[in-house]
Wavefront OBJ file of the C-alpha trace (Angstrom):
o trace
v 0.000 0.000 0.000
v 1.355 3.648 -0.973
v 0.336 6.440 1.309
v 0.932 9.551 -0.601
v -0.361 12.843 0.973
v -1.499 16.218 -1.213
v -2.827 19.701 -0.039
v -6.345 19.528 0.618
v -6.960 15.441 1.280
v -9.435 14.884 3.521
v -9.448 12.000 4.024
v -8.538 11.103 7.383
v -9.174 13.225 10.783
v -10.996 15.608 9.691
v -8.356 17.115 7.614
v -10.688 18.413 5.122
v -12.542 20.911 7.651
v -8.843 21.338 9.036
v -7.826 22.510 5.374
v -10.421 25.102 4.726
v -9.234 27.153 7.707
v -5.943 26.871 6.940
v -2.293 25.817 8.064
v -2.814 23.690 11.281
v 0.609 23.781 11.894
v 3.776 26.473 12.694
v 6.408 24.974 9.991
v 9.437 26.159 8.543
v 8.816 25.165 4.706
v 11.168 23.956 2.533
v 10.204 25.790 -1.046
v 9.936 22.379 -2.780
v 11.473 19.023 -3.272
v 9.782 15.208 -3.937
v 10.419 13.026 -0.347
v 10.041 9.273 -0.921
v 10.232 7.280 2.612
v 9.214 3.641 2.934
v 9.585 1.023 5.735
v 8.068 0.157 9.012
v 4.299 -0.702 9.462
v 4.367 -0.023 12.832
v 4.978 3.677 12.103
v 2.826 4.253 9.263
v -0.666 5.442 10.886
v 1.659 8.410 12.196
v 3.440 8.752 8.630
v -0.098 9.432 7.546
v -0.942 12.006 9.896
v 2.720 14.246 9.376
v 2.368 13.827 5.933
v -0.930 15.170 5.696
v -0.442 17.965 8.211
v 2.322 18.874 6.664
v 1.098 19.236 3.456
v -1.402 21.443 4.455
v 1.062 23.714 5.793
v 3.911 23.124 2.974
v 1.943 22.184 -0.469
v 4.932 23.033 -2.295
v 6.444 19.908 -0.794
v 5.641 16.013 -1.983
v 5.628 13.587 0.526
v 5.087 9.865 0.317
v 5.839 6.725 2.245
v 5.304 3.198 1.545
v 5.240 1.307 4.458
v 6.404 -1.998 3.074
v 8.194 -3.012 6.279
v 11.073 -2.669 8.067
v 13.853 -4.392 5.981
v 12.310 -3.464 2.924
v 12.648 0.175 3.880
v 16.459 0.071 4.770
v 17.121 -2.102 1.174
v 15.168 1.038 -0.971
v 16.667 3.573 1.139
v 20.633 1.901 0.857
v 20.284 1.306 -2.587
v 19.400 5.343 -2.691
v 15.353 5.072 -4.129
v 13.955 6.877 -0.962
v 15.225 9.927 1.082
v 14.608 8.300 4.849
v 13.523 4.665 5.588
v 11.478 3.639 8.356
v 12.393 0.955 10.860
v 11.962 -0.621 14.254
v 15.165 -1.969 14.687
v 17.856 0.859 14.666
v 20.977 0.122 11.942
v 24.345 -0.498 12.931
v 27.652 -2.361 12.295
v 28.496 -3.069 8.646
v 24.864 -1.834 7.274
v 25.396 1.886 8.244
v 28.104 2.229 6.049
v 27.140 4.503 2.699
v 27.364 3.272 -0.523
v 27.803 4.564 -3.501
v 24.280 5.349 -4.295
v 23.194 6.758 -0.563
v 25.663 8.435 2.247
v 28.466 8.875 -0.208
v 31.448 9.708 1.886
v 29.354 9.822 5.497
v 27.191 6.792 7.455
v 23.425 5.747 7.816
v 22.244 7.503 10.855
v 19.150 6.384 13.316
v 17.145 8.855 14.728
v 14.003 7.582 16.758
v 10.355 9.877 15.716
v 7.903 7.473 17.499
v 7.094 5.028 19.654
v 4.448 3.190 21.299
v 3.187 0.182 23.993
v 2.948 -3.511 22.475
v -0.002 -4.990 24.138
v -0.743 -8.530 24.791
v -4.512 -9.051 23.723
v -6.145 -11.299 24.813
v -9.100 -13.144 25.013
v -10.645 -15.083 28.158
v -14.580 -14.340 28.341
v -15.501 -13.687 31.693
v -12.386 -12.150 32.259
v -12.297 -8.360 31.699
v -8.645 -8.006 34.042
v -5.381 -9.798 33.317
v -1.933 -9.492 35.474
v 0.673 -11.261 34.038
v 4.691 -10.927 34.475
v 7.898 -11.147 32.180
v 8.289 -14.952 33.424
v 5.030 -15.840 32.972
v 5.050 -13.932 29.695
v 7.682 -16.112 29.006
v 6.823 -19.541 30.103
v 3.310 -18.767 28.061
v 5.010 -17.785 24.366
v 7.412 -20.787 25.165
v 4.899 -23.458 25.583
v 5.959 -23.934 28.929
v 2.556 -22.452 30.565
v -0.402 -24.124 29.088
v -3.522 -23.900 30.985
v -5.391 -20.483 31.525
v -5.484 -21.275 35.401
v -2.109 -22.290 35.531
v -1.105 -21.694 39.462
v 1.841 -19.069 38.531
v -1.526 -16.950 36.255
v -3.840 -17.764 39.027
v -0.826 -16.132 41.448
v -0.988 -12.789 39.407
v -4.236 -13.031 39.525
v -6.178 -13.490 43.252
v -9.889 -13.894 42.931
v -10.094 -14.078 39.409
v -12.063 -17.333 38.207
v -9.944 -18.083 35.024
v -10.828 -21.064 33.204
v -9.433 -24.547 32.549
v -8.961 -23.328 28.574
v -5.228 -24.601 26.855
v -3.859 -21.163 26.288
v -2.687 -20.239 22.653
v -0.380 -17.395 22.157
v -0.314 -16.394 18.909
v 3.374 -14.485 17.455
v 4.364 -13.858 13.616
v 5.073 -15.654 11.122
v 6.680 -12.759 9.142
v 10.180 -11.032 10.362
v 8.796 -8.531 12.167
v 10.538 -5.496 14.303
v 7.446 -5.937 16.539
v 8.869 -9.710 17.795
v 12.295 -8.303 17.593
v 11.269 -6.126 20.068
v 8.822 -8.164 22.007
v 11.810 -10.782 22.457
v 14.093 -8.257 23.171
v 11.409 -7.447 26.103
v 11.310 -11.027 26.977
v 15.146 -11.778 26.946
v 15.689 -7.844 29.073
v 13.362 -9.040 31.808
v 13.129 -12.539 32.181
v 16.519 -13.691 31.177
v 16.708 -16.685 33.022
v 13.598 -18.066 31.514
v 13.583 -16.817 28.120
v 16.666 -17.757 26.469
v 16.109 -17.452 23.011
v 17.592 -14.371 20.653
v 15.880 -11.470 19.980
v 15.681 -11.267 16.011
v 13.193 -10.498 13.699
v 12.197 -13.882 13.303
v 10.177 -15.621 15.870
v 12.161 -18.169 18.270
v 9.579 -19.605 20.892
v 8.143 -22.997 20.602
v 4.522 -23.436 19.713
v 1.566 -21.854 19.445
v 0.355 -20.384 16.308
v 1.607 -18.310 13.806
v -0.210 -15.394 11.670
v 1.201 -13.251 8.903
v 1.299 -9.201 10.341
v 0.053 -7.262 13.339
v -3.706 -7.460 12.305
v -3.478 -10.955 11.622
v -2.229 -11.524 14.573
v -4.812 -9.587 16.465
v -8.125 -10.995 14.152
v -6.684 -14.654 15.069
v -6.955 -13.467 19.374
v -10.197 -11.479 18.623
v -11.976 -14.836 17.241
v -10.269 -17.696 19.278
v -10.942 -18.601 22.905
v -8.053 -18.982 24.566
v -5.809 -17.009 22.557
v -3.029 -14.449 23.438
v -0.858 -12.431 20.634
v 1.345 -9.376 20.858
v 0.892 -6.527 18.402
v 0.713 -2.733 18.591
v -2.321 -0.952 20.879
v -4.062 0.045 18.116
v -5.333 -2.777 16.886
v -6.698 -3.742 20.454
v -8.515 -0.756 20.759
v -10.222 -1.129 16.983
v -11.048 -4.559 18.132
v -12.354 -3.147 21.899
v -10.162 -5.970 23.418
v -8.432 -6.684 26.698
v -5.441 -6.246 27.214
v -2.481 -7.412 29.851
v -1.421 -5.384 32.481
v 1.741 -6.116 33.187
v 2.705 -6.780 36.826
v 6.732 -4.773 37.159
v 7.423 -5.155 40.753
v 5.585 -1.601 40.755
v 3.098 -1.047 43.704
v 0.613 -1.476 41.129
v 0.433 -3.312 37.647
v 0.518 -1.287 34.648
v -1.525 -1.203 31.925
v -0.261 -0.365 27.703
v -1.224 3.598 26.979
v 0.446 5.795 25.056
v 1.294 7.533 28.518
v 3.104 4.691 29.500
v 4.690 3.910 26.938
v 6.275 7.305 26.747
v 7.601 6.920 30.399
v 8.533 3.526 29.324
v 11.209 5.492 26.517
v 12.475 8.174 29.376
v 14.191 5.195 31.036
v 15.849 4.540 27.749
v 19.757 5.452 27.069
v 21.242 6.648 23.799
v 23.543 3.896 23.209
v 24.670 5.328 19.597
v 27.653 7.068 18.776
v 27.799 10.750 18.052
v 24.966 11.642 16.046
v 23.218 7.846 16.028
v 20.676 7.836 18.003
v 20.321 4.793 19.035
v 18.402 4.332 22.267
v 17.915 1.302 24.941
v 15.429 0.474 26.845
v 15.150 -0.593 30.629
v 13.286 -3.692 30.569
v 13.451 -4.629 33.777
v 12.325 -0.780 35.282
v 9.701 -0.655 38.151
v 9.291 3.019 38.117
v 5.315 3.416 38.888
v 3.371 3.837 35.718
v 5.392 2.816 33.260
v 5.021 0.178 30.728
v 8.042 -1.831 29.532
v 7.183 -3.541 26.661
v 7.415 -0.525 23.773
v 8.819 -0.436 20.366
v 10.683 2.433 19.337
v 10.685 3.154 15.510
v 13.378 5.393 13.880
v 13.830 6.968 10.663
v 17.382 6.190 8.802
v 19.127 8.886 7.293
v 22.453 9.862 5.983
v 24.542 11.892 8.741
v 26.347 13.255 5.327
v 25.726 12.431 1.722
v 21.797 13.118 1.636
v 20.948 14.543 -2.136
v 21.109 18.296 -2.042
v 17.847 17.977 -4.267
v 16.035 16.616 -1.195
v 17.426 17.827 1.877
v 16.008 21.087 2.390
v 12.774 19.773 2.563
v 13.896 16.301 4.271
v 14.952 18.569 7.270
v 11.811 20.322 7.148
v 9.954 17.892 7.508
v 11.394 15.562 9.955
v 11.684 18.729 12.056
v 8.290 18.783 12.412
v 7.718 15.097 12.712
v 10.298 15.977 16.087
v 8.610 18.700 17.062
v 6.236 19.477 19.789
v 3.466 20.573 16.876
v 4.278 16.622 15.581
v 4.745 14.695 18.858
v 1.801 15.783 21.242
v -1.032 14.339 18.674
v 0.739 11.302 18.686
v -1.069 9.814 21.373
v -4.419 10.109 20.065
v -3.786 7.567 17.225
v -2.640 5.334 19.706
v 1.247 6.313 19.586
v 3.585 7.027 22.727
v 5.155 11.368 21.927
v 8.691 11.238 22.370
v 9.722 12.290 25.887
v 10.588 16.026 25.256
v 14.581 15.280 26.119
v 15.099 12.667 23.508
v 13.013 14.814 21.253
v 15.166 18.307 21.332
v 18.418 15.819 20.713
v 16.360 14.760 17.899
v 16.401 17.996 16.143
v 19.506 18.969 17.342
v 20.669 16.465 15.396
v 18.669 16.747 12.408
v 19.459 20.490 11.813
v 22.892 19.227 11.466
v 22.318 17.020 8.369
v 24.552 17.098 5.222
l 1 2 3 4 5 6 7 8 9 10 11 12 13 14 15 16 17 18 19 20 21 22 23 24 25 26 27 28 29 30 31 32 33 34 35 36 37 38 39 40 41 42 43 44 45 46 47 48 49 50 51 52 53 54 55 56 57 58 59 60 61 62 63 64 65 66 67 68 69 70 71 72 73 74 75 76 77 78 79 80 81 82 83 84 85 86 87 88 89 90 91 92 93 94 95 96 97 98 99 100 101 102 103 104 105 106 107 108 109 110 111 112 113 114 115 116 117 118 119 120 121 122 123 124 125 126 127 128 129 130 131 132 133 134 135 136 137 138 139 140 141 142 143 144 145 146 147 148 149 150 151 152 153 154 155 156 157 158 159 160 161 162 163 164 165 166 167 168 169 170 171 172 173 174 175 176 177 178 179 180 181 182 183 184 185 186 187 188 189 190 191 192 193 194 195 196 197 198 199 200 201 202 203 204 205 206 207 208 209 210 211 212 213 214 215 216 217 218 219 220 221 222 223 224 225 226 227 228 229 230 231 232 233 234 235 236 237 238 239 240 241 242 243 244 245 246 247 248 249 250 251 252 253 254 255 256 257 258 259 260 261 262 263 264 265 266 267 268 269 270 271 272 273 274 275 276 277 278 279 280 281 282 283 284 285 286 287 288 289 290 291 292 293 294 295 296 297 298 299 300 301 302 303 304 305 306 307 308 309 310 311 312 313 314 315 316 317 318 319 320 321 322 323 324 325 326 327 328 329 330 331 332 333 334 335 336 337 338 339 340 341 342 343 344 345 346 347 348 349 350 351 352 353
């Protein structure tokens, strides 16, 4: 699917009313210039909204982004057919070096624009609350936990009548950024129990396997029994329960966008000099904040991007960085960047080349 944005499309949140008043947003437009991105899934609701906001503010500018997944992105944008690619696993090592045809003479750069909570839906009738932990998490997606009312869920869980149902958690079947993450989760904060690596491709044993996020979340919205990871949107389009997730906090905390964003303040920038690579605290139990959040970035070149472009590539990511760009976020279901990774952010990207 292409998402391309124009001046005057209406065709998501109320942008059409939004138009006819105006500008919605305070942007410093570039004068023109054509901006392919593709990539991540995960980030390509909020691709959407930038790109349309922006365009109403900058019509001079042509923005589009095919969100065609993760790898995908980073192979159009190394082999130089898009300005930016869009992932959820950062770049590094051997793959942020420039080529010929992208970053000639400089390095692919990560700079994280969005983030937000993967929930674990679920679905148990009868039961509208769900605690469970990083080792039961765990022991569940490994096969290890197999009954519903399983003592260690029925620990979490006091009072709760949960049912004598065979539990079947449901991951990807597709290399996905989301598992890369959710494993990385799983490996951060329950180490001694979950033991596989945390790539793209899924490593647990058993269960069942669907192809994408909203696979994954139809397959838990129509089966008894069933448990899947994927981003909080789709559990809110679906109107289903979700974990909280039980952190050693006084209280267990549930996936919002709130959360989420508290869950990314714990995060370090583990990139060198301008790569902005950030790590998360998996095993945090600071009160109200949810560890279990991918972070996606946009890849860029730190020096080498096409001269053609760049004006209005630094325009525009600028705003995606911005507070104007960040603080909608949340109502399509996405966790703002705290404000101090976000002002790094544009440090950085008014420093492009």
């Amino acid at each position: 699917m292409l998402l391309l944005a124009g001046c005057g499309d209406g065709s998501a949140g109320g942008s059409e009313d939004r138009a006819s008043a105006g500008p919605v947003a305070d942007i410093d437009c570039a004068k023109s210039g054509r901006v392919p991105g593709s990539g991540s899934t995960a980030q390509a609701n909020a691709m959407e909204y930038w790109i349309k906001e922006y365009q109403l503010a900058c019509p001079m500018v042509l923005l589009r982004y095919n969100p065609i997944g993760s790898g995908g992105g980073i192979a159009q944008f190394r082999r130089g057919a898009t300005s930016f690619g869009g992932t959820d696993t950062p770049v590094e090592g051997r793959d942020a070096v420039g080529l010929g045809a992208q970053c000639a003479g400089g390095r692919i750069i990560n700079l994280p624009l969005v983030g937000g909570p993967i929930a674990m839906g679920y679905n148990l009738p009868d039961v509208d609350e769900l605690v469970l932990d990083a080792e039961t998490l765990a022991r569940i997606f490994d096969s290890r936990i197999t009954r519903w009312n399983d003592p260690a869920i029925q620990k979490l869980n006091p009072g709760a009548e949960l049912p004598p149902l065979a539990i079947n958690p449901v991951h990807r079947s597709d290399g996905s950024g989301t598992t890369q993450n959710f494993q990385a989760y799983l490996a951060g904060a329950a180490p001694d129990v979950w033991q596989h690596p945390a790539e793209k491709a899924w490593h647990g044993r058993g269960g069942s396997a669907e192809d994408g996020s909203e696979a994954v979340a139809s397959a838990v919205n129509y089966t008894v029994g069933s448990i899947g990871y994927f981003e909080l949107s789709y559990a809110r389009e679906l109107g289903m329960s979700t974990v909280r997730i039980d952190t050693g906090a006084a209280q267990p905390v549930a996936a919002s966008t709130t959360t989420a964003s508290a869950g990314i303040a714990t995060a370090d920038v583990i990139g060198r000099g301008k790569n902005m690579i950030l790590r998360l605290d998996y095993q945090t139990s600071a009160p109200g904040t949810y560890p279990i959040v991918l972070i996606s970035y946009e890849i860029v070149c730190e020096e080498g991007n096409l001269p053609a472009t760049l004006p209005a590539l630094k325009s525009f990511l600028t705003y995606t960085a911005s507070e104007e760009g960040q603080e909608p976020l949340s109502r399509i279901h996405y966790a703002p960047l705290p404000e101090s990774v976000a002002t790094e952010v544009r440090k950085v990207i008014n420093t492009l080349r």
